[in-house]
C-alpha positions as semicolon CSV with decimal commas, in nm:
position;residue;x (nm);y (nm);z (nm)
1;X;-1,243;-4,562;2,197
2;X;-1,318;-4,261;2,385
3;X;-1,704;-4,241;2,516
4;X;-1,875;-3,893;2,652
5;X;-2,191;-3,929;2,862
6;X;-2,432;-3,679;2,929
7;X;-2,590;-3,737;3,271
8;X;-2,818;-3,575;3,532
9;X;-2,848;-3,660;3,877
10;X;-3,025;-3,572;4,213
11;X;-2,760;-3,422;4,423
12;X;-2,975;-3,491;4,722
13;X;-2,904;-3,825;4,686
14;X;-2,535;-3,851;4,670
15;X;-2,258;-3,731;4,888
16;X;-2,178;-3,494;4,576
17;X;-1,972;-3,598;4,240
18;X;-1,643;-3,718;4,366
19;X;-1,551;-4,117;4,432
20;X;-1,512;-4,197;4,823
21;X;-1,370;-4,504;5,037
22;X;-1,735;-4,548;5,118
23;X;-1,863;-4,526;4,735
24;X;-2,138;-4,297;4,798
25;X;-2,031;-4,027;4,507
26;X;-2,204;-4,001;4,191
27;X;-1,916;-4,120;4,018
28;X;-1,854;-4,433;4,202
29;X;-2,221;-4,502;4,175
30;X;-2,139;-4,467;3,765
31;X;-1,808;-4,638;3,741
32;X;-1,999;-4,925;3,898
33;X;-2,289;-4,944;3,635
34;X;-2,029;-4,910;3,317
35;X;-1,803;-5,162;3,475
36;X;-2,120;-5,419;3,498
37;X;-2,242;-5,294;3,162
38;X;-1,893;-5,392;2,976
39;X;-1,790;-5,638;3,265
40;X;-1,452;-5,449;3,289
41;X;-1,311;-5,154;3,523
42;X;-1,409;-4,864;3,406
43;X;-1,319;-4,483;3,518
44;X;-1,473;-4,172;3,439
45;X;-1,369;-3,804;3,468
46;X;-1,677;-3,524;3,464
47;X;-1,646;-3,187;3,399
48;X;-1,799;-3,038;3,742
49;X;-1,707;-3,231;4,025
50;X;-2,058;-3,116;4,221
51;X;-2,062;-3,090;4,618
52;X;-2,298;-3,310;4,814
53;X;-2,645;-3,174;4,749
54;X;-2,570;-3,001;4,420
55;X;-2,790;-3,172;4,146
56;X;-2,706;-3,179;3,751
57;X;-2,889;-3,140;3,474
58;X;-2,615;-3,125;3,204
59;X;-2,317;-3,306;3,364
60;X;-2,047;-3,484;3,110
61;X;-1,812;-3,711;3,170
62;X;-1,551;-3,903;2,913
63;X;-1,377;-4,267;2,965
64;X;-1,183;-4,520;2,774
65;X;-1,395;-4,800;2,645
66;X;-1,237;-5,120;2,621
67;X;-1,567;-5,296;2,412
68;X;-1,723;-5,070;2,094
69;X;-2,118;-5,068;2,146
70;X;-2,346;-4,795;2,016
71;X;-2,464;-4,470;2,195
72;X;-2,819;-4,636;2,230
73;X;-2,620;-4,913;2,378
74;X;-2,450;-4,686;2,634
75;X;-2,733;-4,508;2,746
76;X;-2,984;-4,844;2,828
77;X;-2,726;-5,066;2,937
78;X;-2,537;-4,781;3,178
79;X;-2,868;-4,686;3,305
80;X;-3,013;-5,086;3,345
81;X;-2,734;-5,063;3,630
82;X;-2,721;-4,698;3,757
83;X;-2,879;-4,593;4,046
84;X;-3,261;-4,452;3,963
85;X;-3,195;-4,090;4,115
86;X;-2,905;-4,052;3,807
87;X;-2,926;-4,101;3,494
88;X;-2,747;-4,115;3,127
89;X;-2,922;-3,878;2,907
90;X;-2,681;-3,963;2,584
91;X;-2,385;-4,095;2,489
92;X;-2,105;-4,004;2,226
93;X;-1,778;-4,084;2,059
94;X;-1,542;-3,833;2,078
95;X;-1,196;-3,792;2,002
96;X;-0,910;-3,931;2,198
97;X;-0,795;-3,611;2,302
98;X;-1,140;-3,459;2,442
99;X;-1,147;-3,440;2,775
100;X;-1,473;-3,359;2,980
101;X;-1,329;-3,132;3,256
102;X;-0,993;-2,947;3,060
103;X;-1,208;-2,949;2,752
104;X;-1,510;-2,714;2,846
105;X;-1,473;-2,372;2,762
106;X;-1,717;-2,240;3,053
107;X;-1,988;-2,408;3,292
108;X;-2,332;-2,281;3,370
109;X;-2,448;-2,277;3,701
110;X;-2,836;-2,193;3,819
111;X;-2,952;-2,138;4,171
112;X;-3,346;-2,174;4,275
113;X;-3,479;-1,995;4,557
114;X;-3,829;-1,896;4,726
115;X;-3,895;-1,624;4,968
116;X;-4,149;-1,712;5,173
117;X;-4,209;-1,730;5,542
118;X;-4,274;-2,067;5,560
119;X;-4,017;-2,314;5,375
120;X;-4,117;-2,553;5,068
121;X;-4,219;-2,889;5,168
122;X;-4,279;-3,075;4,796
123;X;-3,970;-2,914;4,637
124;X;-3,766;-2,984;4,987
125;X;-3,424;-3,034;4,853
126;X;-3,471;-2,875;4,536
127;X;-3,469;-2,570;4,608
128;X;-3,325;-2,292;4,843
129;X;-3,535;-2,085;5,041
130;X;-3,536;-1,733;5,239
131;X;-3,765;-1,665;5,462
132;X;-3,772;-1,253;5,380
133;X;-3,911;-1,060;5,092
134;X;-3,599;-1,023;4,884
135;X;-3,558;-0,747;4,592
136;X;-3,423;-0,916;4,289
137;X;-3,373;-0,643;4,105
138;X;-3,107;-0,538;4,358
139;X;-2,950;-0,864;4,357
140;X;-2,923;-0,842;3,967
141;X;-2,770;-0,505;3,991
142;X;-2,520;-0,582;4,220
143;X;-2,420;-0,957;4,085
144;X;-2,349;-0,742;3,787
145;X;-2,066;-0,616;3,941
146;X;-1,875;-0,926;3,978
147;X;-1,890;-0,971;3,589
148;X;-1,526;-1,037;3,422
149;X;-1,213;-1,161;3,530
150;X;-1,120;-1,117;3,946
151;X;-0,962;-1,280;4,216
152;X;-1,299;-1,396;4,380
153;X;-1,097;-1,506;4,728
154;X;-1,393;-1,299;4,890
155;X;-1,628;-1,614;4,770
156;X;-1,395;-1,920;4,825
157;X;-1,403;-2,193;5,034
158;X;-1,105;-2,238;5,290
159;X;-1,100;-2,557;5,192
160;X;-1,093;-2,448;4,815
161;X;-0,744;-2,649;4,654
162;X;-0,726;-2,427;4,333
163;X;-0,427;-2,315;4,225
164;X;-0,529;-1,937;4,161
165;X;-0,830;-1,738;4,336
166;X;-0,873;-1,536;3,951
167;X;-1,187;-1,666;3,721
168;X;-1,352;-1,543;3,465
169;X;-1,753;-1,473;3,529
170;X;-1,914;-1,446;3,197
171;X;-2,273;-1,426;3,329
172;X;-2,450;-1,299;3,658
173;X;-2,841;-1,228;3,642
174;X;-3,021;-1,239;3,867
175;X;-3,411;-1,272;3,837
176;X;-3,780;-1,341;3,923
177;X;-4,055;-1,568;3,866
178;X;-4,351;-1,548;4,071
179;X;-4,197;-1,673;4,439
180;X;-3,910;-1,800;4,259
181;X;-3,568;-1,625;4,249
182;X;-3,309;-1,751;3,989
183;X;-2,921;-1,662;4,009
184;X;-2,735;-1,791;3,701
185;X;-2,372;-1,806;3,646
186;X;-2,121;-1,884;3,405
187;X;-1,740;-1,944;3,380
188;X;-1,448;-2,110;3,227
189;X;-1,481;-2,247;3,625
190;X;-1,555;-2,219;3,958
191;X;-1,391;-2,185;4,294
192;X;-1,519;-2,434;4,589
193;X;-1,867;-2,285;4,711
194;X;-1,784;-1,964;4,491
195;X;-2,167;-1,979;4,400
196;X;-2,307;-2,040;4,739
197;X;-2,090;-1,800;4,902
198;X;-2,223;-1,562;4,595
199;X;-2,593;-1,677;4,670
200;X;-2,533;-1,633;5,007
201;X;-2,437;-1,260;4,990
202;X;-2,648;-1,114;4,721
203;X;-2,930;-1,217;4,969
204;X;-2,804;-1,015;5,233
205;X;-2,847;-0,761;4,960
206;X;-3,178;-0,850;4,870
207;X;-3,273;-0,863;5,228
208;X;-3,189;-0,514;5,259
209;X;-2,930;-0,589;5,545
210;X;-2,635;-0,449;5,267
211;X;-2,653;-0,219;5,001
212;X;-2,544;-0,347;4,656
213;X;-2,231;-0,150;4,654
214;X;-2,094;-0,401;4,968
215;X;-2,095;-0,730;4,654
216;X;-1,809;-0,500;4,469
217;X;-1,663;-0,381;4,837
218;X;-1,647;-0,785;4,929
219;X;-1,433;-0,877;4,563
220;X;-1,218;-0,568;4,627
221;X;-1,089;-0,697;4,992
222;X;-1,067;-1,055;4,890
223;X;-1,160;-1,154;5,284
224;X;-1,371;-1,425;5,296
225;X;-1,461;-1,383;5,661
226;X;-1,601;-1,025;5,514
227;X;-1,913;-1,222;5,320
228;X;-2,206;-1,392;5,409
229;X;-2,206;-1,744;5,513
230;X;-2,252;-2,005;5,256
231;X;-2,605;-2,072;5,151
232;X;-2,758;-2,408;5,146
233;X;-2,705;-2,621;4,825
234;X;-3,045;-2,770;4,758
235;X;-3,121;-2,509;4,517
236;X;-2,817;-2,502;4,263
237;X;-2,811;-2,704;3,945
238;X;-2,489;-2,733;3,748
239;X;-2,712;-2,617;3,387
240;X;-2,460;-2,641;3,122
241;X;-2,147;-2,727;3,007
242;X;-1,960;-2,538;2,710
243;X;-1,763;-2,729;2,481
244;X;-1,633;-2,624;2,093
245;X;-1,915;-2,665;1,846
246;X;-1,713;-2,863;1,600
247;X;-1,687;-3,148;1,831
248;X;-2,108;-3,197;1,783
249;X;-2,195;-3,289;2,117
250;X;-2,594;-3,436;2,148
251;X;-2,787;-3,158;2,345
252;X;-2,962;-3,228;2,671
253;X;-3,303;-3,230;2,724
254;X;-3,518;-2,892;2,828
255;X;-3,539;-2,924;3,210
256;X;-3,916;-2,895;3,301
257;X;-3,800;-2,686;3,637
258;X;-3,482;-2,535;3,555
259;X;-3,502;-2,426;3,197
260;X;-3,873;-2,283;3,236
261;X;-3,775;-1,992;3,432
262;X;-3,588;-1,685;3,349
């Protein structure tokens, strides 16, 4: 049978989603808690293969199950072995054919950021910071720019392995609550450190050291030596993961940081 999970996890915590040699990833952290749970090797795909730092609040992932046991099951028994700073949230059947990462239709992205001259001690790698003023109504204005489907080479990693620069950006706001700034994003997916490198720039907008105009200037010349330098990833949460409504997915949880601002 084929099993989805719905997890979250502190990215601070991990060297980011992906399985290494030294087992430090998120997902060799959870292929090592289902393979204890069931007592057999187990191997699990996600559907946002986060960078070290990046936490999740809605990740899924899918694997075969060689044992039947109950979503309750799955969710106390993954978690009785998993590493405190993750955690499975639910846990469905699906069909054979659903797959977490080819499946989703888009993925939701939020960044959190203060402005303040003196950086965040309690929400230390939970947050980004800046240590200017920044206007987010500028930032919104130009992020809005970037909307629809582009080759966003401007905002991806050298390192980036995808196959084509071109996504499709459904959503970019931009906006303020109190000393918090939030930047959301969504997609059918991402480039490597498209976000970051989006984060990074709009700030030099909101910092007044570009006008908004340079965000659209930046996706026209497709240079990424042209942008701003990646911004830190303590403050981006991978939010939300779209899949078709038919396959009736449990929801995840309101996040008492993330989903309480704008």
């Amino acid at each position: 049978m084929r099993i989805a999970l719905g997890l979250e996890y502190d990215g601070a915590a991990f060297c980011g989603w992906q399985g290494q040699p030294s087992g430090c990833g998120v997902q060799d952290h959870l292929q090592r808690a289902l393979s204890r749970f069931v007592d057999q090797p187990i191997e699990v795909t996600a559907a946002g293969r986060t960078d070290a730092g990046v936490h999740a609040i809605a990740q899924v992932v899918h694997f075969d199950s060689p044992v039947e046991r109950d979503a309750y099951s799955w969710v106390r028994g993954t978690n009785t072995f998993l590493d405190e700073r993750a955690r499975v949230l639910w846990a469905a059947e699906v069909p054979g054919d659903f797959h977490a990462r080819y499946g989703a239709r888009s993925r939701t992205y939020r960044y959190l950021l203060i402005d303040a001259p003196i950086a965040p001690a309690v929400l230390r790698g939970r947050i980004g910071w800046h240590h200017r003023p920044l206007d987010a109504d500028a930032m919104a204005s130009a992020a809005k720019t970037l909307l629809g489907s582009h080759d966003f080479s401007a905002f991806r990693d050298a390192q980036c392995q995808a196959k084509s620069p071109v996504r499709d950006l459904m959503e970019a706001r931009v906006a303020r609550a109190g000393p918090i700034v939030t930047f959301t994003f969504r997609a059918n997916a991402f480039l490597h450190h498209m976000i970051r490198n989006i984060v990074g720039s709009l700030v030099y907008v909101g910092d007044g050291r570009h006008p908004g105009p340079w965000i659209a200037e930046l996706l026209e010349a497709r240079d990424r030596r042209l942008a701003a330098p990646t911004f830190a990833p303590d403050g981006l949460y991978l939010a939300a993961v779209e899949y078709d409504p038919a396959l009736n997915l449990p929801p995840f949880p309101p996040h008492p940081l993330v989903d309480s601002l704008p």
